[in-house]
N, C-alpha and C positions, 0 to 999 in steps of 0.2 A: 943157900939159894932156894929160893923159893919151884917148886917143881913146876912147870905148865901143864895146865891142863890140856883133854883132848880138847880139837875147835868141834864148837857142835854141825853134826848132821842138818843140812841143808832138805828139808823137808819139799819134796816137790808136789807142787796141788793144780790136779788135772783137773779144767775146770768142762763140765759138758756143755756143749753147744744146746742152743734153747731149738732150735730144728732137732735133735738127735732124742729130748728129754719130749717133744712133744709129737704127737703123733701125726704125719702128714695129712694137709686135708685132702678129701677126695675130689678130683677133679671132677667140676660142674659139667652135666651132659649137654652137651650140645644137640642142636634140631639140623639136622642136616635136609637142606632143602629136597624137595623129588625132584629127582633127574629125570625128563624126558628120554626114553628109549624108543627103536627104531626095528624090527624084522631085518635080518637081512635081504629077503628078496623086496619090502616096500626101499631099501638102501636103494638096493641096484635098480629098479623101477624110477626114485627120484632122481639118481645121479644120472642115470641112461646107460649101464653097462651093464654085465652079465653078469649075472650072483659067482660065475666064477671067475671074472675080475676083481671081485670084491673079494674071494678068498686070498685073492694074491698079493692082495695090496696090505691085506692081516698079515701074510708072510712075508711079506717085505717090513714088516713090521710100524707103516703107515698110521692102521688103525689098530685097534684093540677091543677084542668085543666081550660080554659081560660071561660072568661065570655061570652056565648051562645048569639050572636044577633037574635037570636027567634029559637023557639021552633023546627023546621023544621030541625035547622045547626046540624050536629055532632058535638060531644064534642073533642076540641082540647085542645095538651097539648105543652108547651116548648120542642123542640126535644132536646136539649142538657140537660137542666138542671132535666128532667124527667126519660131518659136513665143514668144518673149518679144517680138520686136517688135512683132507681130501685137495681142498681147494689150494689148499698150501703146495701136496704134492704138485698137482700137476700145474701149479704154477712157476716154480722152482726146476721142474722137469721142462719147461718151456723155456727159462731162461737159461739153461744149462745147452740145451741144442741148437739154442742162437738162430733157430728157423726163420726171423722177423717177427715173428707173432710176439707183440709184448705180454706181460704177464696180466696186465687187464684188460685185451681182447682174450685170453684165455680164459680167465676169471668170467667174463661178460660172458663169453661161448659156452659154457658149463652154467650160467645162469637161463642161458635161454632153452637151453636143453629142457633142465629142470621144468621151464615153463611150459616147454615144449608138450613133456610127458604127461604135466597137470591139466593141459589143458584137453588130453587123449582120453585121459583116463575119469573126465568128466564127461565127455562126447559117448563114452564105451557108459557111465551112470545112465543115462539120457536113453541110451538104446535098451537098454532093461527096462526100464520104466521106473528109474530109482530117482531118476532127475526130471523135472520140465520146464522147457524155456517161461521166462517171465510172459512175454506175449500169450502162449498159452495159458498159462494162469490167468492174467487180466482177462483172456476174453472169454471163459470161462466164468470166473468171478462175473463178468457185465451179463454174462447172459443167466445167472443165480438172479442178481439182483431185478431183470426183468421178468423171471418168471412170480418172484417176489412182487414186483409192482402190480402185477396183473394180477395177481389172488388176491390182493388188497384193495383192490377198484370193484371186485366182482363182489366181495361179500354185503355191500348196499342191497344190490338187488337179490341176492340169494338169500339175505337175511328176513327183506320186508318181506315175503309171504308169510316168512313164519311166527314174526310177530304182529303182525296184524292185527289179531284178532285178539292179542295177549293185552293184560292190564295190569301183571303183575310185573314191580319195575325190575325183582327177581331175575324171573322168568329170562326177561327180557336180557337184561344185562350176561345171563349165562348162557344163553346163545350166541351174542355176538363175542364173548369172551371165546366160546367153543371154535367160532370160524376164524378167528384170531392165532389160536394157539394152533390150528390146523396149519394154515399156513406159515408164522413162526417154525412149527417143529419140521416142516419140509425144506426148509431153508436151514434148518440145523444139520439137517442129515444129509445134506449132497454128499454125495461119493464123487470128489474131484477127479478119482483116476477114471472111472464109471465115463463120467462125464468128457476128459479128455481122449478117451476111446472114440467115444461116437463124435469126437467133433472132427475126428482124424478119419474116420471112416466116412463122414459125411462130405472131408474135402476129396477124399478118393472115389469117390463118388461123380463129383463134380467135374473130375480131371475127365 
């Protein structure tokens, strides 16, 4: 009888994955848009409540506000994603107490706040002299441009004595250029605030 051989050894072949053999690529950098940010005391100024309401509403865990590069920075929050959470609380805080107040009169009521405050805190510009109503400016501006018309009707007669006597078209020409640019460069230079002083003092005046 013929003897049998061994059966051959079953040869196992690990084959690598083509991720494992190749090197991963590095993830493309993204542009991450700029976030508008907010102070928290311009927060509580826009919403209408007290900067320490708005810490409370951080520890109720509401908002979230940005990581402080030292001790000295105010505390900043997301301006969009913060004024929607806000408005979520205490809409949700409205439906929950079942007052009658639906949640967009509450919505609304926090809107008109907000307007309330912007339109304060332009009133308080205005009383600095950081703001001035349009009608002052216009009449301001009307009364530039009449001082403008009249330097420009006078320089005929200011100009003919002095060329009179002139034959050179020179001459002539840079004179009336001279009373030209005079009156141009004074209508360059108003001092608006200057000028809204004395228009305000000449109404008090009047009273």
């Amino acid at each position: 009888m013929k003897k049998q051989g061994k059966p051959a050894e079953k040869k196992t072949v690990t084959r690598k994955s083509p991720a494992a053999s190749k090197k991963e690529a590095a993830p493309a950098k993204e542009t991450t848009p700029k976030v508008k940010l907010i102070d928290i005391d311009e927060l509580a100024k826009l919403v209408g409540v007290t900067i320490r309401r708005i810490e409370q509403l951080e520890q109720e865990g509401v908002i979230k506000s940005e990581p402080k590069k030292n001790n000295k920075e105010k505390r900043q929050y997301k301006f969009a994603e913060t004024i929607i959470a806000i408005v979520r609380y205490y809409r949700e805080k409205a439906d929950s107490r079942r007052s009658g107040e639906s949640s967009d009169m509450a919505a609304a009521k926090l809107q008109n706040q907000i307007q309330k405050n912007e339109k304060e805190e332009l009133l308080l510009l205005e009383l600095k002299g950081d703001l001035h109503r349009t009608a002052d400016i216009e009449r301001v501006i009307g009364a530039a441009h009449t001082r403008l018309r009249i330097n420009l009707l006078a320089i005929p007669m200011g100009v003919a004595p002095m060329v009179r006597e002139k034959t050179n078209v020179n001459e002539i020409a840079e004179i009336i250029n001279d009373r030209l640019s005079r009156a141009l460069n004074e209508m360059a230079t108003i001092d608006i605030d200057n000028m809204l002083s004395e228009e305000k003092e000449a109404d008090l005046e009047a009273e």
